[in-house]
Residue, then its C-alpha position, 0 to 999 in steps of 0.5 A: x730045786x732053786x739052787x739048783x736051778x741058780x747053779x746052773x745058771x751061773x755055770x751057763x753065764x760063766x760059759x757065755x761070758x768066757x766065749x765072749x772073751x775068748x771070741x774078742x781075744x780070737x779078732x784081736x789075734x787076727x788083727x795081731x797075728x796077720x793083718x797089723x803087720x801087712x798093714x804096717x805103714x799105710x798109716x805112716x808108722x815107724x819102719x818095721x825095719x833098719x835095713x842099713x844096719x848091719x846085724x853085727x851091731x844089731x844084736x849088741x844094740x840095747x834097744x833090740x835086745x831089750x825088746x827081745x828079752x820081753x817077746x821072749x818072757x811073753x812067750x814063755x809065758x803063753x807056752x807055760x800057761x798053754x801046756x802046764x794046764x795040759x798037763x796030765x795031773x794039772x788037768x785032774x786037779x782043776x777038773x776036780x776043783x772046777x768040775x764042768x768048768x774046767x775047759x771053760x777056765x783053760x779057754x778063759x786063761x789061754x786068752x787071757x795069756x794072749x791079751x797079755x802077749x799081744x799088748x806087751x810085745x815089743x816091735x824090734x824095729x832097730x834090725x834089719x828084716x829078714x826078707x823085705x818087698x819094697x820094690x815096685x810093683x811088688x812092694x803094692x801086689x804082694x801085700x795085698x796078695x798075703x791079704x787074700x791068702x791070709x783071708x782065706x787061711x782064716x777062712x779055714x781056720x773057722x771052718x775047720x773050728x766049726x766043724x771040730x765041734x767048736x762048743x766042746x773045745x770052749x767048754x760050752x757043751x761041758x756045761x749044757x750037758x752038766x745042767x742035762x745030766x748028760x756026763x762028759x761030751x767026749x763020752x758020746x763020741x766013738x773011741x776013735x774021735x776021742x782018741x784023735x782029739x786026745x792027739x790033737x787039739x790044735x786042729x789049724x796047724x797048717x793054716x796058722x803056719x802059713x799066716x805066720x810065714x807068708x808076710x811082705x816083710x819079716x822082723x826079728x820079732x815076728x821070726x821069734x814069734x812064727x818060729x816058737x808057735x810052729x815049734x808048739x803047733x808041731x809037738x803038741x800034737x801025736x798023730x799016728x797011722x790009727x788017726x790018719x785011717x780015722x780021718x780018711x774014713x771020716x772024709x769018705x763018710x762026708x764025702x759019700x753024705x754030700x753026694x747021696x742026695x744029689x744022686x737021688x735028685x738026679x734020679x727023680x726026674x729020670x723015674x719020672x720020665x719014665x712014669x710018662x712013658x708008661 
């Protein structure tokens, strides 16, 4: 019983400690992805761009394919590290060695794949931006009008997570139903939930597209970023009509439960009304 009791435990402790990590690893992404490029030079940095040299000499200079060579090794990285684990026969294996573990470690390692990302990319500040806004007045509205839509597509973002049921997708409920007893969590969802979430996993797409793209300025660096994570983001799902007629249910569902108890309070004082006239 003890060491039972000891097992889960550790299992308990090995789940808080890996969403911690991956909720520290998900700021720092924030921070990386979306708001340290709006903010590039407030503080005086060195220029995101050199937009006097033409692009010709720019992609025989050392000093931008240098730091594209290791954007690109990170990336592969990430990518590798992101699917392999995916990957059928890969995910039967871990899940025998780890057992309810198993989610936990693939959460654990996708963070770990992007604190490696985030603190050995190399800015290519030695080309020319792809599109810059550097005149005034934009050049102080429209960073702050990408801060207000990043904001929001965070906002979503969390949402969305939250109700995708954000415990299962970090391996948390794997383990509180493990010490339960309770078998897997997706076995007490509807063939049809279990079903869309096999399809997509990636439940941000369009949110993180848009954080990706909408920026006051666009390096080399950030376009070899935005464009491999919208390439991942756009096949690693397979939604089919089957899905899409799941999700159109599920919305009128919620949609049905958020009005019900307004019509009923709405019919209260109409009942009682006419109790007075009786």
């Amino acid at each position: 019983m003890a060491s039972v009791t000891l097992r889960a435990c550790g299992l308990c402790t090995a789940a808080l400690l890996n969403f911690a990590f991956v909720f520290i690893s998900g700021a720092d992404f924030i921070r990386f992805i979306s708001f340290r490029v709006i903010y590039h030079n407030i503080t005086g940095e060195t220029s995101l761009c050199q937009d006097s040299i033409p692009w010709s000499a720019a992609l025989q200079d050392s000093s931008v394919l240098k730091p594209l060579v290791v954007d690109v090794a990170l990336l592969i990285l990430f990518t590798l590290q992101h699917s392999l684990l995916a990957w059928t026969p890969v995910k039967q294996a871990c899940q025998s060695v780890l057992g309810s573990l198993n989610r936990t470690a693939y959460c654990f390692t996708t963070a770990l794949a992007l604190q490696i990302l985030m603190n050995y990319w190399q800015p290519v500040s030695g080309a020319p931006c792809l599109w810059s806004v550097r005149h005034a007045p934009w050049s102080v509205w429209f960073p702050l009008l990408c801060f207000v839509v990043h904001f929001f597509c965070w906002a979503i973002i969390c949402s969305i997570l939250l109700i995708f049921d954000y415990p299962e997708l970090l391996g948390i409920k794997q383990v509180y139903y493990k010490c339960l007893g309770l078998g897997e969590p997706l076995s007490h969802k509807s063939p049809e939930a279990q079903r869309f979430l096999c399809h997509f996993r990636h439940p941000v797409c369009l949110e993180l597209g848009v954080v990706l793209w909408f920026l006051p300025a666009l390096s080399l660096d950030r376009l070899l970023l935005a464009l491999t994570m919208s390439a991942y983001l756009t096949l690693a799902h397979s939604l089919d009509k089957q899905d899409l007629a799941f999700l159109c249910n599920q919305l009128s569902t919620k949609v049905q439960l958020f009005y019900e108890p307004h019509r009923a309070t709405a019919t209260i004082p109409h009942r009682d009304s006419n109790h007075k006239e009786e």
